[in-house]
Structure formats: structure tokens, C-alpha cells
N, C-alpha and C positions, 0 to 999 in steps of 0.2 A: 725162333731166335737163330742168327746164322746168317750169313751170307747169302745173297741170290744164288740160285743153281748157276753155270754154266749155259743155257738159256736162255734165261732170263737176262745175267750179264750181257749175254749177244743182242736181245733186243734195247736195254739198257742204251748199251752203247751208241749203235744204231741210232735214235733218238738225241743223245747226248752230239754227237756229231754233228749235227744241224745246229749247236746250240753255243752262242759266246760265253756261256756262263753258265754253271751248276753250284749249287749250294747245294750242300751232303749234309745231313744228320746221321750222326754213327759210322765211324770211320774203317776202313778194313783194305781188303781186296778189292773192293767197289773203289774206292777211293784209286785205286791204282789203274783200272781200268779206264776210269772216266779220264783221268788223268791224260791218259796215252797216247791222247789224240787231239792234244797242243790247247782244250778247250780251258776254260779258267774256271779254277774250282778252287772252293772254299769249304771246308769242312768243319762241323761242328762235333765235339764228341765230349763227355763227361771225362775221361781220363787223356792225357798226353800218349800221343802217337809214339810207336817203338821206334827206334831209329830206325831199323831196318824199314820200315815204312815211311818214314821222315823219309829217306834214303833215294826209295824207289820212285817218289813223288815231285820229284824238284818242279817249281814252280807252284805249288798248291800251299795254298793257307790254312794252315789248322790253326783252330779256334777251341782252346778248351775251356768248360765251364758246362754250365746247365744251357740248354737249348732258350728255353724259356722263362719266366716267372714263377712263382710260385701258385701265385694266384692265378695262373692260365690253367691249372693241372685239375682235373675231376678228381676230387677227392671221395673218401666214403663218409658216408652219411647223404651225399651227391644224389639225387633219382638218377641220372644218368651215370655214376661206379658202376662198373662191374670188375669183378675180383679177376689176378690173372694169375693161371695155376702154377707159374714160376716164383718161386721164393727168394729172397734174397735179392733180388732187385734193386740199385739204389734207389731207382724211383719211390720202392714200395714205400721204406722208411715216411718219407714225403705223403702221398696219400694217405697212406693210417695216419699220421699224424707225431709218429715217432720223433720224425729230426726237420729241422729244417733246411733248407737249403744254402750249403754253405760254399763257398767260393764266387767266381763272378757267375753273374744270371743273363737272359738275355740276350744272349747271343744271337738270335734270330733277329730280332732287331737289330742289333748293333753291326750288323754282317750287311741288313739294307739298308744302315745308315752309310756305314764306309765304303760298301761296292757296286750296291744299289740293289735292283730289282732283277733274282735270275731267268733265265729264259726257262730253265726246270728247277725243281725241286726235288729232292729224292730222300725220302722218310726212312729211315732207317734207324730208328733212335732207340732209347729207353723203353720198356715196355708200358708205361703210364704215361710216357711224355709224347706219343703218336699224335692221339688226338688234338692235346694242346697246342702243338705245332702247326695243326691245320686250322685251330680257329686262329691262331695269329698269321696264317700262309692265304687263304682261301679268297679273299678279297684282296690280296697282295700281286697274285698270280695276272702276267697281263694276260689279253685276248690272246690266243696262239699260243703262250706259255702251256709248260706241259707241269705235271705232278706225279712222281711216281711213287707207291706204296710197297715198302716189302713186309710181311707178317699181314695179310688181312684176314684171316680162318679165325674166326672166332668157334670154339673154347680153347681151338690151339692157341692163338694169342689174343692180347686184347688192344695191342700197340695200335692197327692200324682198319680195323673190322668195320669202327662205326666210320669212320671218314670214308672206307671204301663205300657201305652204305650210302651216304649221302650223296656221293658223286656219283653211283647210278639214278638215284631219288631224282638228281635235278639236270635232267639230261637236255633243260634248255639251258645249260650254262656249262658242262661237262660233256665232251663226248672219250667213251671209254675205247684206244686205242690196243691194249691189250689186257687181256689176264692169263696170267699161268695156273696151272690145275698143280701145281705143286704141293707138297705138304706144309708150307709154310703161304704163298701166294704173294705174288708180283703183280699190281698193275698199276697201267701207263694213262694218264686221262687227259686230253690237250682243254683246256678252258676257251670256250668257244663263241662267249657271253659275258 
């Protein structure tokens, strides 16, 4: 959990610069970076952005709510759950089955229905709603678009580990342009198929 290092940012960036458009999951420092360099970003985040963040971002769109559906989210009882050792989570409530998802949904949709289709993607989200976001991103992403993951160390998180999986798995349709050896983990993958 956490922001990309400082490195990871710089390559981030790098990448985002070639790009008219980023859609963020999980808003932060990231947000302000991408931002910086005139490109158009739209962010999605479960809580409203601090002003001072509002602030530093002029021109960017936050988008609060849940990224996704409900029913996009691997629940447990799922063969594919697996449990993430952070508590408290709002996701968590969601997968056990505790609360439902309350506020507006969807936003990943609703984000490519009004601005369309980004040239990246950058995952940064709830720690249960990673995955769901790449089954709704993954056939979305054009040829040449990029996907970028932060949190893929699975047992340290569980947000982004299987998606990163798969995008090695199918390296006729993914080529993996970077990963950071970080403790949390960044990578960059262009869809090439």
C-alpha cells in the first residue's frame, strides 16, 4: 500500500508523457505527477480528493465512488480469493460479504463512456478491487496502450499480483516494459495484441 517510490514515479511519468490520456485508480502523489505534464487524467478513487490535492491538479477529473461493480470483485468462497493480510480495508467489508457497496459504482465504465478509451491505465486502487479492474480494463486496453500495476508482491499485497501474473502468462498479447524490485512493485506492460 502506498505510493510508487520515486522511481518508479520517474519511469511512470516517462511513459505517461507519450500519452493523451491516463485514467488513475487510487488517487495521491501519483495523481499530481501525471498531471504535471499537461497530459489528461481522470482519476478514480473511493474517498473525495483533499483540496490541497484538488488544488495541485487543476485540470484533472476525480471521479469518486467504487472503481467497479460489485459483482466484478473475487469474493471469498471464490477458488480464485485469496485473503490480503491488511485489515480494515473498505474493499474487505465487500468480499466477506459484510456490506455492500454503497455510493455510486462503476466508474471505470462510466469514465470510458464520457472520455473514452485511455492510452494507460494505472492501478492503484483498493486492495481487492486490482483485479476486478483488469477484468473490466484488459480487452479495453488498445494495441500500443500501456497498463501500469503498483502492489503486485503477493503475500505483501494481493491488489495487483494475479493481474501481474497474467500479463507475463500471455506475452503474445503483453510485452512487459518494466518492473521495480521494490517492496511493494511497479510494472509497466504496452498491449501489443
Amino acid at each position: 500500500m502506498g505510493s510508487p517510490n520515486a522511481q518508479e514515479l520517474k519511469v511512470l511519468v516517462t511513459i505517461a508523457k507519450n500519452c493523451n490520456y491516463v485514467l488513475e485508480t487510487g488517487s495521491g502523489y501519483s495523481t499530481q505527477c501525471l498531471s504535471a505534464n499537461g497530459v489528461k487524467v481522470v482519476t478514480i478513487d473511493l474517498f473525495p480528493p483533499e483540496d490541497k490535492l484538488r488544488e495541485a491538479c487543476p485540470g484533472v477529473t476525480f471521479m469518486t465512488g467504487w472503481s467497479t461493480l460489485e459483482s466484478d470483485i473475487v469474493k471469498l468462497g471464490d477458488p480464485m480469493f485469496k485473503k490480503s493480510r491488511y485489515k480494515g480495508t473498505p474493499d474487505e467489508k465487500i468480499v466477506y460479504g459484510f456490506e455492500s457497496m454503497i455510493g455510486e459504482t462503476d466508474l471505470i465504465r462510466k469514465a470510458l463512456e464520457i472520455y473514452g478509451v485511455p492510452d494507460l491505465f494505472f492501478c492503484d486502487t483498493g486492495e481487492y478491487c486490482g483485479y476486478a479492474e483488469w477484468r473490466v480494463m484488459k480487452d479495453v486496453i488498445p494495441v500500443g496502450g500501456f497498463i501500469a500495476l503498483h502492489d503486485i508482491h503477493y503475500p505483501k499485497s494481493v491488489k495487483n499480483f494475479r493481474t501481474y501474473r497474467e500479463i507475463l502468462s500471455d506475452q503474445n498479447k503483453w510485452e512487459l516494459l518494466y518492473k521495480s524490485m521494490s517492496r511493494q512493485g511497479l510494472c509497466i506492460a504496452r498491449r501489443i495484441a
